[in-house]
C-alpha positions as CSV (number, residue, x, y, z in Angstrom):
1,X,6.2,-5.6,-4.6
2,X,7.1,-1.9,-4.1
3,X,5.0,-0.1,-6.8
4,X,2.3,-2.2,-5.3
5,X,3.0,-1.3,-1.2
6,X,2.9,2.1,-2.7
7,X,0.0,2.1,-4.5
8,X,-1.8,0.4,-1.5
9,X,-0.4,3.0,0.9
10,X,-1.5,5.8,-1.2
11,X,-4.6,4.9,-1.3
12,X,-5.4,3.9,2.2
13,X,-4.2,7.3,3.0
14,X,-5.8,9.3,0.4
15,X,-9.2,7.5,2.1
16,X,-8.3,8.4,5.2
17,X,-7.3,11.4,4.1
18,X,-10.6,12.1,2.4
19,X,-12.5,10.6,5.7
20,X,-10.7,12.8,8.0
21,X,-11.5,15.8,6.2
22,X,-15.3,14.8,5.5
23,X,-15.7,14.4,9.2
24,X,-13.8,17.6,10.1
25,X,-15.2,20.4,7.6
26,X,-18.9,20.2,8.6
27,X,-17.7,20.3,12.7
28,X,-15.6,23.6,11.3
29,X,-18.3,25.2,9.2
30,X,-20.2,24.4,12.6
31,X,-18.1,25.9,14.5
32,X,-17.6,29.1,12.6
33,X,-21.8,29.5,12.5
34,X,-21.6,29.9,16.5
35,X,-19.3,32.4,15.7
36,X,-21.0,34.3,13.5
37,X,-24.4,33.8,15.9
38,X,-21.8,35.3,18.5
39,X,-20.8,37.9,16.5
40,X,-24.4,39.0,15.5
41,X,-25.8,38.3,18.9
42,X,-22.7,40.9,20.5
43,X,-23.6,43.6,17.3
44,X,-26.8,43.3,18.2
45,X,-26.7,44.1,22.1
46,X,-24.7,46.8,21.1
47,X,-26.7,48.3,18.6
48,X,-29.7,47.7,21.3
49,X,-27.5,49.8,23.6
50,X,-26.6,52.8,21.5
51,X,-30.4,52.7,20.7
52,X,-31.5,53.5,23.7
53,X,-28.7,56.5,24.5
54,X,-29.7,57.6,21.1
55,X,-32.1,60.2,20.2
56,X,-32.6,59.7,16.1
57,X,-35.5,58.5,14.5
58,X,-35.9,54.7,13.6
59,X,-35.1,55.6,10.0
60,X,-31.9,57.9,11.0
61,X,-30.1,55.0,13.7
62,X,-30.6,52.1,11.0
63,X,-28.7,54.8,8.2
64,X,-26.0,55.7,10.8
65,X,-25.2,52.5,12.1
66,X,-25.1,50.7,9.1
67,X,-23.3,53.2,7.9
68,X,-20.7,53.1,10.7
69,X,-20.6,49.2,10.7
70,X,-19.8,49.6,6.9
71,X,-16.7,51.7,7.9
72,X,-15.7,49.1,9.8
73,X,-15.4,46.4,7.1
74,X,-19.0,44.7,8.0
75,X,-22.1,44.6,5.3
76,X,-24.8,44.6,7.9
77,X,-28.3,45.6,7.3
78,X,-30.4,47.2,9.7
79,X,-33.7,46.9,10.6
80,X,-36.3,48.3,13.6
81,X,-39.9,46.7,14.2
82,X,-42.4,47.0,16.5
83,X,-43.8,43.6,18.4
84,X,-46.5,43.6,15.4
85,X,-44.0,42.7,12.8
86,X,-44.5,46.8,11.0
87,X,-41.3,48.2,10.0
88,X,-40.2,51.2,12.0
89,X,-36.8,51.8,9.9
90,X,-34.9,50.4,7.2
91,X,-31.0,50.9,6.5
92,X,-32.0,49.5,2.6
93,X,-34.1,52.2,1.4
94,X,-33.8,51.0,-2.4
95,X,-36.9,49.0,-3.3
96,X,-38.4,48.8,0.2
97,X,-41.7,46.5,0.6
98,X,-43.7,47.3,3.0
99,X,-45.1,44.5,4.5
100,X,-45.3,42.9,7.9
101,X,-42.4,40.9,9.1
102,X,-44.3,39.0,11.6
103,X,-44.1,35.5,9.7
104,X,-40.9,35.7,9.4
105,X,-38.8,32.8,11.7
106,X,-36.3,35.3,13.0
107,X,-39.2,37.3,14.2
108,X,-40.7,35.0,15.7
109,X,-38.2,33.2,17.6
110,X,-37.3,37.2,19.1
111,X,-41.1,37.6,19.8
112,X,-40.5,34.2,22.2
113,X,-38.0,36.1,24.1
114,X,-34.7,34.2,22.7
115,X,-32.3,35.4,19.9
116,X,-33.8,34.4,16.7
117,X,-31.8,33.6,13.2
118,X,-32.9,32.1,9.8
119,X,-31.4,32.0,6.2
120,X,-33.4,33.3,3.3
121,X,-33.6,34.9,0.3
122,X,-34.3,38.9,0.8
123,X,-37.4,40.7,-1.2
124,X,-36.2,43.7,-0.7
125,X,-32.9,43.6,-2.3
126,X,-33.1,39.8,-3.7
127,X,-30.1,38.6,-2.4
128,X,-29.1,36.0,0.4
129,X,-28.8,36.6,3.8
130,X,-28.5,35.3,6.9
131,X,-30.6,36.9,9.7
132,X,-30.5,37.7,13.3
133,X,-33.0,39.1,15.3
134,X,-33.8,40.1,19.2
135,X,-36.9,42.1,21.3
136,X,-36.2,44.6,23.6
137,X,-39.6,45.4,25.8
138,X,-41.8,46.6,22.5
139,X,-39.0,47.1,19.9
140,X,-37.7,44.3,17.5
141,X,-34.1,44.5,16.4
142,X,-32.7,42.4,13.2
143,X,-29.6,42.5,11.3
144,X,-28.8,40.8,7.8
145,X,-25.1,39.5,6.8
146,X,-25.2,38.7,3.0
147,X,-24.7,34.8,2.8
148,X,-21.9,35.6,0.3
149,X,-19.8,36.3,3.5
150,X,-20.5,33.0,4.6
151,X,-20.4,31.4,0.9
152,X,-16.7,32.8,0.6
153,X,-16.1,30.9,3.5
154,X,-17.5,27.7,2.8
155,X,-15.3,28.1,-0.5
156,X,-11.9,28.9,0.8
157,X,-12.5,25.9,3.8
158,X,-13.1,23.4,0.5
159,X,-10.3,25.4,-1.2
160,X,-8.1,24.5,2.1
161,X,-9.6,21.0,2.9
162,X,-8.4,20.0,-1.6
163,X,-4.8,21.8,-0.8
164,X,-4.6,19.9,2.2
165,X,-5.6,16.6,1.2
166,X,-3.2,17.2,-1.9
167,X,-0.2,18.3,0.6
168,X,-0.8,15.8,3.1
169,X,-0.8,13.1,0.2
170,X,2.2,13.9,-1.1
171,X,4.1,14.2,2.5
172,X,2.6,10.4,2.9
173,X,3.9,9.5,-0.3
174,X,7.6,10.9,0.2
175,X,7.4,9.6,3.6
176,X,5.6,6.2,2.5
177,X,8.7,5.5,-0.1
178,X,11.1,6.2,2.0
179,X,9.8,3.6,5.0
180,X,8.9,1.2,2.3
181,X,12.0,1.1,0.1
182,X,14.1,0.6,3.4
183,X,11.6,-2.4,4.1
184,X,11.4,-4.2,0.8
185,X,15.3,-3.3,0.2
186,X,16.0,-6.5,2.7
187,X,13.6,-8.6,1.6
188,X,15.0,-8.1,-1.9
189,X,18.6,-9.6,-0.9
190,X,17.3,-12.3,0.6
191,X,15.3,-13.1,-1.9
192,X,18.0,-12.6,-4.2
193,X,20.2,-14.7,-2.1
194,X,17.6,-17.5,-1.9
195,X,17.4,-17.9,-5.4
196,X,21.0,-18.2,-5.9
197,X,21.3,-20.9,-2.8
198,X,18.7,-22.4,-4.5
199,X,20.4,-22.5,-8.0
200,X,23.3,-24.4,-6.2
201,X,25.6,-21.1,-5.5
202,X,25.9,-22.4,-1.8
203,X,28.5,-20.0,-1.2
204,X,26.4,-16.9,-1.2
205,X,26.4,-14.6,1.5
206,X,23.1,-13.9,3.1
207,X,22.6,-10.3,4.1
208,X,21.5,-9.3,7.9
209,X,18.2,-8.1,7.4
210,X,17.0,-5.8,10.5
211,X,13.8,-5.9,12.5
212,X,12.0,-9.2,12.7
213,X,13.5,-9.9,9.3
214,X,16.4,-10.7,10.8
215,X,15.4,-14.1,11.9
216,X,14.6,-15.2,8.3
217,X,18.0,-14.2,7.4
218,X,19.6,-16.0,10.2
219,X,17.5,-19.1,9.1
220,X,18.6,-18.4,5.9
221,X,21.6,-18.1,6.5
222,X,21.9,-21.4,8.3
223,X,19.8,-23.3,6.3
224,X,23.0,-21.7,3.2
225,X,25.6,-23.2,5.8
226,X,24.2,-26.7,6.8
227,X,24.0,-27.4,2.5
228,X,27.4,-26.3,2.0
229,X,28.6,-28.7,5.2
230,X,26.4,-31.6,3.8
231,X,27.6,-30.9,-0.1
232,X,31.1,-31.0,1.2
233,X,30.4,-34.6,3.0
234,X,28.7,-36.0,0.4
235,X,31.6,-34.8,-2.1
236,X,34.1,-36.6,0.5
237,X,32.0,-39.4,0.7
238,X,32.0,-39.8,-2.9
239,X,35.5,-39.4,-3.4
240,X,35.6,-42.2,-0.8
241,X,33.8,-44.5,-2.5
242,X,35.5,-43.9,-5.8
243,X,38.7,-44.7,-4.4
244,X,37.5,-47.5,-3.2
245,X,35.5,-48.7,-6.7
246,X,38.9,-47.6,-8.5
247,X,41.3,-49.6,-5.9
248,X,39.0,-53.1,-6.7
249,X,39.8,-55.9,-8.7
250,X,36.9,-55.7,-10.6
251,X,35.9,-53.1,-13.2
252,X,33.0,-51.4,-12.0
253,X,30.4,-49.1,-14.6
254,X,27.7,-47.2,-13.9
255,X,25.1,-45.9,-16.3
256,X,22.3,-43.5,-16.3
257,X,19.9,-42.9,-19.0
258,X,22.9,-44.5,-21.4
259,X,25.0,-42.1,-20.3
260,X,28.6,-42.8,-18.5
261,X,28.3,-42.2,-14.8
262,X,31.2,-43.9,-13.4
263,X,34.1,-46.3,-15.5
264,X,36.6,-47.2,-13.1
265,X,40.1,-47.6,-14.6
266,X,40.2,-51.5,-13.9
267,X,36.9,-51.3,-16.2
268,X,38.6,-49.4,-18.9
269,X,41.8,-51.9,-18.7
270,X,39.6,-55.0,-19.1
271,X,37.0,-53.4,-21.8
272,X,39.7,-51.1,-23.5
273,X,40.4,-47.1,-23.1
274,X,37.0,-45.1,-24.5
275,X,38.4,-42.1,-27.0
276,X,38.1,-39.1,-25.3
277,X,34.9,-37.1,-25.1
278,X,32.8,-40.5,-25.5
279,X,30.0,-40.1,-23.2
280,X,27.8,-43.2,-23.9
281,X,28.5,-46.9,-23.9
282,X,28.3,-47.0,-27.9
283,X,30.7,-44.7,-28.3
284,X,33.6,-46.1,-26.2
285,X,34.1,-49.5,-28.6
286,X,33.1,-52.9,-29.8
287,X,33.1,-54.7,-26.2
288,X,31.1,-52.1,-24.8
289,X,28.6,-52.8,-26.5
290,X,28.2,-56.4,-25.0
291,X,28.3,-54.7,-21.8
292,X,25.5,-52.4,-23.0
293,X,23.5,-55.4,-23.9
294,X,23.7,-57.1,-20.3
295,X,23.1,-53.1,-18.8
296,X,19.6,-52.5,-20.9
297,X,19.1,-56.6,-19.6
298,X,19.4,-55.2,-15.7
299,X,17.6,-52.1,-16.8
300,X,14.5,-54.0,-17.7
301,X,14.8,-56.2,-14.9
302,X,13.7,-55.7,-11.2
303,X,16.3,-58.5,-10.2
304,X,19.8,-58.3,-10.6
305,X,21.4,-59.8,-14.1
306,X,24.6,-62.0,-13.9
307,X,25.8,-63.4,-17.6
308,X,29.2,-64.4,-19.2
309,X,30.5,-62.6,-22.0
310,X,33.1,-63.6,-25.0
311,X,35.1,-60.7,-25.8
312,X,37.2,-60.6,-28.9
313,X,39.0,-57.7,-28.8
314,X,42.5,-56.9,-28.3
315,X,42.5,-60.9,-27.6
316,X,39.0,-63.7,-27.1
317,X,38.4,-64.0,-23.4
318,X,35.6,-64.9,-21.2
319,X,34.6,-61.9,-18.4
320,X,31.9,-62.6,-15.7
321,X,29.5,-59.9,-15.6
322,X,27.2,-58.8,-12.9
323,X,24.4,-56.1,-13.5
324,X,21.8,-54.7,-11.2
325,X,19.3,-51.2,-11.2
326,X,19.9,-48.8,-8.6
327,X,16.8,-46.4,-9.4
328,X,13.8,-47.4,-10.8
329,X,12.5,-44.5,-11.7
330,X,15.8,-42.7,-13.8
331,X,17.1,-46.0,-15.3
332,X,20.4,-46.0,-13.4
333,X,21.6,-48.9,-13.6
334,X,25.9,-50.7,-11.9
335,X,28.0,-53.6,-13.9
């Protein structure tokens, strides 16, 4: 039962586990695009800024200030257009295209008056970026991030989301066998003290169990005392009626299943002293065996059997026998 709670446990919270995370990376990766939108938006006023206090040529301010944002720990490439989509200046001078820019989706959207960004593979330098893009009266300025930026975090989020998952499983797990074993630790004694009460070991203790398990022990528990009470009256109650069968007159037998149940001593006097250890009828002498005779009689009867019987040993005399079956079903059967 407890490799199996476990088991369930872990996996119900490795799922949710797994869930949780599946809902919450995309909401971060979300999150941390409007940052970098932010972050290019804000580089982007800026760089609008120091272009208009700035005197250089298109072709000089996109060197210098990619240059300067380099410095600073930030790949950003630069570049000025006019409204028509023609390139004014370009911070990546190796393997330039000239081309217009005007199909492009960042343009576009900056052309409309609003901040524009798109993802794309570069033809100037081949490589991935992600772009952002703004006009200022007749002047169009983008910037590129290289997508490995944002690929580097996409990896160390999964790299996080796998260690936590991992971590958080095995904080369950510790945490799930330690609230399990103190739950399936009761329900262990009493199940160990049921199946001794139930093998006849009334004198068991039952364990308190805590919680709502508590009430099944004290049932338990009861259930253990009301079969000790009601052995111990039943074990009076038979030593009652023994004393009674023993004190009579007449010899009184019982029989189940041929074996001895009860032989008074009156029986034994009148039928002769069985050796010891004789457990059946055939084995305690000669005149039990007319007894047995009139006992298998009753035992194949469903009314009672009543018969005289010669006995010739230690002396010939004349006994009145009366036989009758108690239980149907197990062949008990009283003389």
């Amino acid at each position: 039962m407890k490799k199996r709670l476990l088991r369930d446990s872990a996996l119900a919270i490795l799922a949710s586990l797994i869930i949780a995370f599946v809902i919450a990376v995309p909401i971060v990766k979300s999150i941390h695009m409007r940052q970098v939108q932010n972050d290019l938006k804000a580089t982007l006023a800026l760089l609008y800024r120091e272009r208009m206090d700035d005197q250089l040529e298109d072709e000089a301010f996109a060197d210098k200030y990619a240059l300067l944002l380099k410095k600073s720990g930030q790949d950003i490439r630069i570049t000025l257009m006019n409204t028509n989509g023609e390139v004014l200046g370009e911070s990546e001078k190796e393997n330039r295209v000239e081309q217009n820019h005007m199909d492009r989706e960042e343009v576009k959207q900056a052309i409309e008056g609003e901040f524009g960004f798109a993802q794309r593979k570069s033809e100037v330098t081949g490589n991935d970026y992600y772009y952002a893009a703004y006009r200022q009266d007749d002047l169009i300025l983008r910037i590129a991030v290289p997508l490995v930026d944002l690929r580097q975090f996409d990896n160390t989020l999964l790299l996080c989301t796998v260690i936590g998952i991992g971590a958080g499983l095995a904080v369950a797990l510790v945490l799930t066998g330690i609230f399990t074993r103190r739950f399936v630790q009761p329900i262990q004694s009493l199940a160990e003290a049921s199946t001794a009460i139930a093998r006849g070991k009334l004198d068991t203790q039952v364990p308190q169990a805590p919680y709502e398990l508590g009430l099944l022990s004290d049932a338990l528990s009861g259930m253990s005392e009301d079969l000790r009470q009601a052995q111990k009256d039943l074990k009076e109650s038979n030593d009652n009626l023994n004393s009674i069968l023993q004190g009579m007159d007449d010899g009184v037998i019982a029989v189940k299943e041929g074996s001895i149940v009860l032989l008074t001593g009156r029986a034994a006097s009148m039928l002769g002293i069985p050796p010891a250890g004789a457990q059946r009828l055939e084995q305690c002498g000669a005149n039990y065996l007319f007894v047995q005779d009139v006992l298998k009689k009753a035992q194949a009867s469903e009314l009672p059997v009543e018969e005289e019987i010669t006995l010739h040993l230690p002396s010939e005399r004349v006994i009145h026998v009366y036989a009758a079956r108690l239980q149907p079903d197990d062949g008990t059967a009283l003389l």
